[in-house]
N, C-alpha and C positions, 0 to 999 in steps of 0.2 A: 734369762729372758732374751737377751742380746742372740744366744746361741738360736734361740729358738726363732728367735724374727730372721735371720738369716737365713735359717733352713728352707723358711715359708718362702722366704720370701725367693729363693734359688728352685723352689720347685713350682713358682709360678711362672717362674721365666721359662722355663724348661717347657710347661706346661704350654705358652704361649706360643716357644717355638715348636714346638710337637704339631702343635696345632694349625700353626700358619703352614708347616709345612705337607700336613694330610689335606690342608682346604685348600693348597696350589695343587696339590694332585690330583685331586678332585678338580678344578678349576680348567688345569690341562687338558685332562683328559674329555671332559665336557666338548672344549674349544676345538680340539680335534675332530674329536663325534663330526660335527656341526661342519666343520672346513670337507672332510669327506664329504659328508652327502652333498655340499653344494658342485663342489668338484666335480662328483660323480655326475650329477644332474646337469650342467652344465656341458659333461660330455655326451654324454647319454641322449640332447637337444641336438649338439652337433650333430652326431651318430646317424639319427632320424631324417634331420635335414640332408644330408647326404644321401639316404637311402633312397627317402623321397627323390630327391633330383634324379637321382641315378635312375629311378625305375620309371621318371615321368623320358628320361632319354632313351632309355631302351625301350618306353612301349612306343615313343615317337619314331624312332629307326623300325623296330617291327611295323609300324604302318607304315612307313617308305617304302620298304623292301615289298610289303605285302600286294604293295599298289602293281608290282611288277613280277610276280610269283608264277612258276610256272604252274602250280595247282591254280591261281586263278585265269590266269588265260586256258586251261583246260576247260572250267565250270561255265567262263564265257563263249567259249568257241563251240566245244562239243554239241549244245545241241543244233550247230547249225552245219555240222557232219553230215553226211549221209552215206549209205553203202547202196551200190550200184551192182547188180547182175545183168548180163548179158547173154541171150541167149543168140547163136550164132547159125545158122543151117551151111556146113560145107558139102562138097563132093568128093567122093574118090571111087574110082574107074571100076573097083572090087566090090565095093560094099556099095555103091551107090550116095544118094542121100544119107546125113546122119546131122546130130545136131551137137554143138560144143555148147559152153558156159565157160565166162571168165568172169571176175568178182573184182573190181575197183571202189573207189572211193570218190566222192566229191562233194563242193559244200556249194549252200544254198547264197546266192548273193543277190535276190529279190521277192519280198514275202508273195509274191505271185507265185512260185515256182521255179525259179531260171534257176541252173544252177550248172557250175563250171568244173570241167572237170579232163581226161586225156581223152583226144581221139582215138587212141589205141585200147581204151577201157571200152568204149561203144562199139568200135570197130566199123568194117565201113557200110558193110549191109543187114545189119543184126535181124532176126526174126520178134524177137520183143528188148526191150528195157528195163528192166523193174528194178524202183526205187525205194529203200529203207530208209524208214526217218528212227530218230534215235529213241522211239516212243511205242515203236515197232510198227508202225501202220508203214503198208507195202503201198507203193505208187505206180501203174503203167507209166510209161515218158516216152517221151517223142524229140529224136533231135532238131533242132534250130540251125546252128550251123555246127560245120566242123572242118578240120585242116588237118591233114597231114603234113605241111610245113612246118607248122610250129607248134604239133602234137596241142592239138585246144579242140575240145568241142562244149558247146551251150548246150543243155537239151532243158524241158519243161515237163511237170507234174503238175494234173488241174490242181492246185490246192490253194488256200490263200491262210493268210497271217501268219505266215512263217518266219521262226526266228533266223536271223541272219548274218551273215559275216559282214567283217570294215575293210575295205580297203588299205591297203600302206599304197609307201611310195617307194616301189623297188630300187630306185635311183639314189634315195637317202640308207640304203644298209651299208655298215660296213665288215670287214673282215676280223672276226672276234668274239661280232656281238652275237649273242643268245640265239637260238633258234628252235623251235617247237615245230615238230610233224606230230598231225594227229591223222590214223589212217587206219585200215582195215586191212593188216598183212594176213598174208597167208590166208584170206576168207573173211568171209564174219564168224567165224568160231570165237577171232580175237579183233571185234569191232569197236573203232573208237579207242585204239590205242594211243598212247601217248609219249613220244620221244623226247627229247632234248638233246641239242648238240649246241654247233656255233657254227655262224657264216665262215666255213673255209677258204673259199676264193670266189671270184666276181668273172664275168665274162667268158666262162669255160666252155670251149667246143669239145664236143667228143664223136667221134665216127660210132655209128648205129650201126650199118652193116657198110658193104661196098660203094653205096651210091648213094648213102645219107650223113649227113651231119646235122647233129642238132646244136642249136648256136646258143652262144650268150646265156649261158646257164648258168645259174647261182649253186655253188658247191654247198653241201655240208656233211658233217658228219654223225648229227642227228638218225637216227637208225628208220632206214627207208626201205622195206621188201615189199615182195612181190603183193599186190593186194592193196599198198599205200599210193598207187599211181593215181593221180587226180586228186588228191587229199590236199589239205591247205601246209603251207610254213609258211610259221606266224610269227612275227617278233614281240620283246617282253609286252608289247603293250595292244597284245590282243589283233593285231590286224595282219590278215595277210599281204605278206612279202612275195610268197612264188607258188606255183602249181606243182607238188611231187610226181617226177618226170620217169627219172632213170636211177638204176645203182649200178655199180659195175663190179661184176661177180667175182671176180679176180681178186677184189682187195677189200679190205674192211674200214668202213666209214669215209666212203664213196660215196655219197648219195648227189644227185642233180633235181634242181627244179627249177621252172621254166618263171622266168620274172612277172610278178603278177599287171605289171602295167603294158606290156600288151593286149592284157584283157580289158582294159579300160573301154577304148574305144570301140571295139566289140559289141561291150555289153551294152555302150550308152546308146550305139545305133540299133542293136536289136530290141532294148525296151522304147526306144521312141519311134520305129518303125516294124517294128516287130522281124524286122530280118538285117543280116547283115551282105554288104557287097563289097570285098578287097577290092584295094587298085593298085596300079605297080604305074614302075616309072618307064617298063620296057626297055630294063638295060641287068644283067648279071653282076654279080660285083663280090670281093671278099675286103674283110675288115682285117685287122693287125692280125688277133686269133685265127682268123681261116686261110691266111694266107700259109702258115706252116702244111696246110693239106693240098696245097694246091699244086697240083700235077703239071703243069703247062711247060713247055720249053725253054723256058726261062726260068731262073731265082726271083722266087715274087719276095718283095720286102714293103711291108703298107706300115709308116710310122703313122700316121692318121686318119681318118675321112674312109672311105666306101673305094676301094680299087676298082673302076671297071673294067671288065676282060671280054664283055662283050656285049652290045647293044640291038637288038630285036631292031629286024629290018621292018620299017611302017609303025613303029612304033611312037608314042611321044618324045621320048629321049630323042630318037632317030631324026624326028623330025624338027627338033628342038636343036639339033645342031651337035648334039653329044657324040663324044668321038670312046674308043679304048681308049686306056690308059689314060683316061683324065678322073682324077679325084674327089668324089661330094666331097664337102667339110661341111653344109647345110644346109637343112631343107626350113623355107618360113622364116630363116634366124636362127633357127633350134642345131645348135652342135650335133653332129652326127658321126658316131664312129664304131658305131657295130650294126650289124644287119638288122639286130629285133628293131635297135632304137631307128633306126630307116620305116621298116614295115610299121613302126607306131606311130610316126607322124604322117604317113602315108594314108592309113587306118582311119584317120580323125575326118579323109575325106570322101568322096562319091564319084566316082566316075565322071570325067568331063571337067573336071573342075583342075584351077590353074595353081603351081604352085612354085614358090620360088628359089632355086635351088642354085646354090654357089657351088663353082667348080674349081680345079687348078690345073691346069695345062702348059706345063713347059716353065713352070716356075713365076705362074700369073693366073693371077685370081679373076673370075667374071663369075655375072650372074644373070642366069636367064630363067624362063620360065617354060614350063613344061605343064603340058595338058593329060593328067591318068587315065590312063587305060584300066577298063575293069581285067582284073586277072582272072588267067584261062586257067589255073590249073590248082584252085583248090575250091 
């Protein structure tokens, strides 16, 4: 009986731990299960939360960038391109009459029609003009003004509500930043091209032939050929900076264009008089840059202001008391130290009209005033 109760009673115990230790296993394993997925889920929140951020900052940087895309100043600019044909009547002694075509670029900068572009694209007596807009309808034009000084001429197409160019501020680019030619090289075969470069240098003179220089040009190396003359550069944010001028054939990413703010006053006088009339001061001069061309019997050296080497006898300067070798540093107030930015504060006025100009003579500053003369020779 004894034997027998202890038997039971040794395989209950057994039985109990047998037991306790399948239902911890069980229990374990359970608690485990359960710690995983929380785990898991808990990262799996983070994970998301991350990605989220992550992709709310990348589409936020993809809008910043996009605001300044060179594809979007393309979709902006472009339809305010235009390609320009010129048809030319020359002579020669053999054949007589005959007639040329040359193929420039230029863009529209008031939905009336004006639109700005080189003098050397119109040329100086053409037989007709015809204008392409980017929609294809063809336009006769007629020039307004034009200059073989600082290679610019306006001309107009009857047309109205034209899309248009903005404006920049040629004075605020620097050297680095971005720069877009959209042009018409080589013809319109390949109309409404589109380059990219960067503003390579500021105030660049370069000799054209023997008896020219063209001044104060903004370099880049933005790809500029034959055909892109008159075209806009434009900086990241859509507005023209300069007029595509020159390339120089010798070297690669070379290109020149002419700073778009002496077309300012230009243009503001020909839309509110419908013509424009230069005035000079009646005196020759070179800036820092043009002084290295200057041929004269002496070593010219100009740290500042307008050198002048020679003063028009009867003129306003002349009669204003202006002597050689005395110095602008500025006209109005307005700092002056390269010839465009001269001809652009000059520009703003009309013939007859008084303006106030500092000089430095002998290492002393005066200011007097001077009365413009309309200029003879553009």
């Amino acid at each position: 009986m004894n034997k027998n109760t202890n038997k039971s009673l040794f395989i209950f115990i057994l039985g109990l731990i047998i037991g306790g230790i399948f239902f911890c296993s069980i229990l374990f394993l359970v608690l485990n299960h359960n710690m995983n997925n929380m785990i898991n889920s808990k990262l799996n929140n983070q994970t998301n939360i991350t990605q989220d951020n992550s992709s709310k900052e990348e589409s936020s940087n993809i809008s910043k960038a996009g605001a300044n895309t060179t594809e979007k100043v393309a979709s902006t600019v472009t339809p305010a391109v235009v390609g320009i044909e010129t048809t030319e009547v020359s002579y020669d002694m053999f054949t007589g009459e005959y007639e040329s075509s040359g193929v420039g670029t230029g863009f529209i900068v008031d939905s009336d029609g004006y639109i700005v572009t080189n003098q050397h694209v119109v040329t100086n007596k053409p037989k007709k003009i015809s204008v392409t807009l980017k929609d294809g309808t063809v336009y006769d034009a007629k020039i307004i003004y034009q200059t073989t000084v600082v290679d610019l001429a306006i001309i107009k197409i009857d047309a109205k509500n034209l899309p248009t160019v903005k404006l920049g501020d040629s004075e605020k680019i620097n050297i680095g930043q971005s720069a877009i030619a959209i042009g018409n090289p080589l013809g319109m075969t390949f109309e409404r091209t589109v380059t990219q470069g960067i503003i390579s240098a500021l105030n660049r003179s370069i000799a054209i032939d023997s008896s020219t220089i063209a001044e104060d040009l903004i370099q880049t190396d933005a790809s500029i050929n034959a055909g892109n003359s008159g075209g806009p550069l434009l900086n990241s944010y859509s507005e023209v900076i300069g007029v595509n001028t020159y390339k120089i054939q010798s070297g690669e990413g070379l290109g020149f264009a002419i700073p778009i703010n002496i077309v300012k006053p230009i243009l503001s006088q020909i839309l509110d008089k419908g013509e424009f009339t230069p005035t000079v001061l009646g005196i020759s001069g070179v800036d820092k840059e043009i002084a290295r061309y200057y041929t004269g019997t002496e070593e010219l050296t100009v740290e500042k202001g307008i050198y002048i080497v020679k003063v028009s006898k009867g003129s306003g300067a002349d009669k204003a008391g202006v002597k050689e070798k005395d110095v602008i540093t500025k006209i109005d107030n307005v700092e002056i130290n390269t010839m465009l930015k001269l001809r652009e504060q000059l520009y703003y006025h009309k013939p007859g009209d008084k303006v106030k100009v500092t000089i430095e003579r002998n290492g002393r500053t005066k200011n007097i005033e001077i009365v413009l003369d309309k200029a003879s020779d553009e």
